[in-house]
C-alpha positions as CSV (number, residue, x, y, z in Angstrom):
1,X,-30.0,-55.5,18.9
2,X,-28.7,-52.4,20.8
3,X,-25.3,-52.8,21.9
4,X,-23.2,-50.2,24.6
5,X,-20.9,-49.4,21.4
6,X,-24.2,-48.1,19.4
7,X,-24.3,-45.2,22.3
8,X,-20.7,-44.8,22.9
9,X,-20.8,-43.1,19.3
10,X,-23.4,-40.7,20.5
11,X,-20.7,-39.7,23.4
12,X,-17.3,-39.8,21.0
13,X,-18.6,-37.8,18.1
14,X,-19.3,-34.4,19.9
15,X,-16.0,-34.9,21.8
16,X,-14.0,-35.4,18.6
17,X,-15.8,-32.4,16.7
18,X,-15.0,-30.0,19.7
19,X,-11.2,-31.1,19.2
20,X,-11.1,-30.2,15.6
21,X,-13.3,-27.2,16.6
22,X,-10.4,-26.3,18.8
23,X,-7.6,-27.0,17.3
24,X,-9.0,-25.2,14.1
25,X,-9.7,-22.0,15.7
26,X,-5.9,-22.1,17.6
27,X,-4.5,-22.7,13.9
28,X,-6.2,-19.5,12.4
29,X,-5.4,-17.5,15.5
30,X,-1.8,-18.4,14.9
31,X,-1.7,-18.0,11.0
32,X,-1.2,-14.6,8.9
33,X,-4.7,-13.9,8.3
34,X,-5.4,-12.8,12.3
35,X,-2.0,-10.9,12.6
36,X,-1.6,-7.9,14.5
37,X,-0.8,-4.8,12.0
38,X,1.2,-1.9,13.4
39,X,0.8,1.7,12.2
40,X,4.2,0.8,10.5
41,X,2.7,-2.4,8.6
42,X,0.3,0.1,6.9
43,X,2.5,1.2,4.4
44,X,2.0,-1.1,1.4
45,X,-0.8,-2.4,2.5
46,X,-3.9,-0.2,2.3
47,X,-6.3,-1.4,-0.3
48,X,-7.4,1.2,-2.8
49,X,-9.7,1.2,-4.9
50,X,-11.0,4.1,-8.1
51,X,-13.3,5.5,-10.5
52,X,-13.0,8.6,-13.1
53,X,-16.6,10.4,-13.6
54,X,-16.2,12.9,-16.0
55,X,-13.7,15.5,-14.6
56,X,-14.0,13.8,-11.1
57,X,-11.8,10.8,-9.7
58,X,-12.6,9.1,-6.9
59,X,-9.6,7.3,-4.5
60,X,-11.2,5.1,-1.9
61,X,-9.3,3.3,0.8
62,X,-9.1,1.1,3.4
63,X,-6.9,-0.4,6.3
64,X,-6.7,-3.8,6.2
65,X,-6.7,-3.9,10.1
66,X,-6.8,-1.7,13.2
67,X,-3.6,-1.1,14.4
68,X,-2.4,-2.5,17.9
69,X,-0.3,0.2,18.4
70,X,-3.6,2.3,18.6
71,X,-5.4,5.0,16.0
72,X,-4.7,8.7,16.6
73,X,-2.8,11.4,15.2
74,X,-3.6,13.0,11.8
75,X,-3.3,11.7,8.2
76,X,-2.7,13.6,5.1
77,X,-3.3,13.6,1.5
78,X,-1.7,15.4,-1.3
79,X,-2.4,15.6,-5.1
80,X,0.2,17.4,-7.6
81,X,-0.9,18.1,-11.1
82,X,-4.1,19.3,-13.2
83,X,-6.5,19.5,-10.4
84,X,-8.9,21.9,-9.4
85,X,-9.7,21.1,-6.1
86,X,-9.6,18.0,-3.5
87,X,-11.8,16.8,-0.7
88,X,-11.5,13.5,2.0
89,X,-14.5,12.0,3.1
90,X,-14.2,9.6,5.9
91,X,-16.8,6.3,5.7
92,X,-18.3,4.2,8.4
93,X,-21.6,1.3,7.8
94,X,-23.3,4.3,8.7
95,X,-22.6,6.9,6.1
96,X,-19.9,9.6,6.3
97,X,-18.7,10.8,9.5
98,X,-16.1,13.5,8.4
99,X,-15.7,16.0,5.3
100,X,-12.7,18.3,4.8
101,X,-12.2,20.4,1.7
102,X,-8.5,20.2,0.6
103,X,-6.0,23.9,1.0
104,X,-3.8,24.6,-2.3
105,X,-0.3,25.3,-2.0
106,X,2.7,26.4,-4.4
107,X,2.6,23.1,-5.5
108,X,-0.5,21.2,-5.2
109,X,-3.7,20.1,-2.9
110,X,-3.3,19.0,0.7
111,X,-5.8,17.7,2.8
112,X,-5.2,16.4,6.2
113,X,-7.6,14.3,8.2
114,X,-8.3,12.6,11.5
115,X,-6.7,8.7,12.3
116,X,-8.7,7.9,16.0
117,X,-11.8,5.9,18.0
118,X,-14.6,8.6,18.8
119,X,-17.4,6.6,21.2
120,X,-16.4,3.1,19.0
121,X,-16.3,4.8,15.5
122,X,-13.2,4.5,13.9
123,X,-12.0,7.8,12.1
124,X,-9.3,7.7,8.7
125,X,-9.3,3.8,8.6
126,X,-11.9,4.3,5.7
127,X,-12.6,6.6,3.1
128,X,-12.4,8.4,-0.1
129,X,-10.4,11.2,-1.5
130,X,-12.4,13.2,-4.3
131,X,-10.2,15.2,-7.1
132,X,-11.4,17.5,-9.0
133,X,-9.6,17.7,-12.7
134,X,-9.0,21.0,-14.8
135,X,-10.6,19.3,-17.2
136,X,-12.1,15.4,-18.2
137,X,-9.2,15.3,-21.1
138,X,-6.2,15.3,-17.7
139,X,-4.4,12.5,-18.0
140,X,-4.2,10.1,-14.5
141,X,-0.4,9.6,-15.3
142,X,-0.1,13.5,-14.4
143,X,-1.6,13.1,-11.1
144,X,0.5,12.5,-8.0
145,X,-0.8,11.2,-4.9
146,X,0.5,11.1,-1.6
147,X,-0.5,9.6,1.4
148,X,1.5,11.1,5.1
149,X,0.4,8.8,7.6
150,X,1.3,10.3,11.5
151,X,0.4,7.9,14.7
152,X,1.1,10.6,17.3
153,X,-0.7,13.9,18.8
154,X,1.4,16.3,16.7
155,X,1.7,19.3,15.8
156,X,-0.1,20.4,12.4
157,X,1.6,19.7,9.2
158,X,2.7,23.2,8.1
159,X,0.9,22.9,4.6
160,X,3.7,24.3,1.9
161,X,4.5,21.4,0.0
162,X,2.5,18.7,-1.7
163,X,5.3,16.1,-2.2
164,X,5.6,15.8,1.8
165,X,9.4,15.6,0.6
166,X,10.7,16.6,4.7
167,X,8.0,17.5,6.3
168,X,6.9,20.1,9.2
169,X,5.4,19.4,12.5
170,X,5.4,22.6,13.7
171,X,8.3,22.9,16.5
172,X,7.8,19.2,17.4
173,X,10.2,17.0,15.8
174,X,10.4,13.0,15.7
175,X,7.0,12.8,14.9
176,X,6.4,9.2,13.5
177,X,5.8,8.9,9.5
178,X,5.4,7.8,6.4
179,X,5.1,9.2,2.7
180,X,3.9,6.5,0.0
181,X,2.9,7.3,-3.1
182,X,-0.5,5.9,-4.9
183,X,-0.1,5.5,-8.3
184,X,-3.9,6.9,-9.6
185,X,-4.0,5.3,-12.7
186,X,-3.5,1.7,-11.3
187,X,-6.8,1.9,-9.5
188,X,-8.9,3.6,-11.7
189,X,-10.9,1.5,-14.0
């Protein structure tokens, strides 16, 4: 025996699933997990990641959003202690999209990189800094690692010192930054 309340189920079901649809999706859009980073909110919160081959360590990072404040400017790394060289490769699904060998100062390595959207690639978001050790017997402990993160047109760093202690911009001043420090032997296993 059909009755109408056998069809009114057909009619309430797909109403009542697009209302927990709905109010599901406003909930995530409102909870941490969709919030908007800043260039500022970076610091801290870059996930890296490592790996010791023989006399080579590998850094690897990434942003854990794009910022709203927009991508551009240029980003640096630094390395103090037993190394022989440095190099930043920058990642995307498709392979690498930038390489830049590392400049030694008094000090240390410094390499600087770009942070920007080129034709809907992202540039500095993603990537790996390569260190080259005097030898495989260095300790990770000796190595400091800096990251300068800039989100302006700027200047050039003027490349002198490796502990980004104050600075250079060239004649520009108040150019937006942060220094933090990655401790090397936390992330590499």
């Amino acid at each position: 025996m059909k009755t109408k309340s056998n069809h009114l189920i057909v009619f309430v079901l797909p109403v009542v699933l697009m209302l927990v649809m709905g109010f599901g999706g406003y909930a995530f859009l409102q909870s941490d997990e969709a919030s908007e980073w800043t260039n500022e909110d970076l610091q801290g919160n870059i996930e890296w990641t490592g790996t010791q081959a023989g006399q080579t360590v590998e850094l690897s990072w990434e942003w854990p959003g794009m910022p709203v404040d927009g991508m551009f400017g240029d980003d640096y790394l630094s390395v103090v202690g037993p190394v022989e060289g440095i190099k930043v490769e920058l990642h995307a699904s498709d392979g690498i999209l930038f390489e830049e060998e590392g400049t030694e100062v008094d000090n240390g390595w410094i390499v600087s990189f770009p942070t920007e959207l080129v034709e809907n690639k992202s540039y500095g978001n993603r990537g790996t800094l390569l260190i080259d050790l005097e030898s495989s017997e260095a300790s990770l402990d000796e190595l400091n690692v800096q990251l300068l993160h800039t989100w302006t047109q700027h200047a050039p760093l003027e490349k002198e010192d490796a502990t980004f202690d104050q600075p250079k911009f060239g004649e520009a001043t108040n150019v937006p930054y942060w220094v933090e420090p990655i401790q090397v032997e936390q992330y590499v296993r």
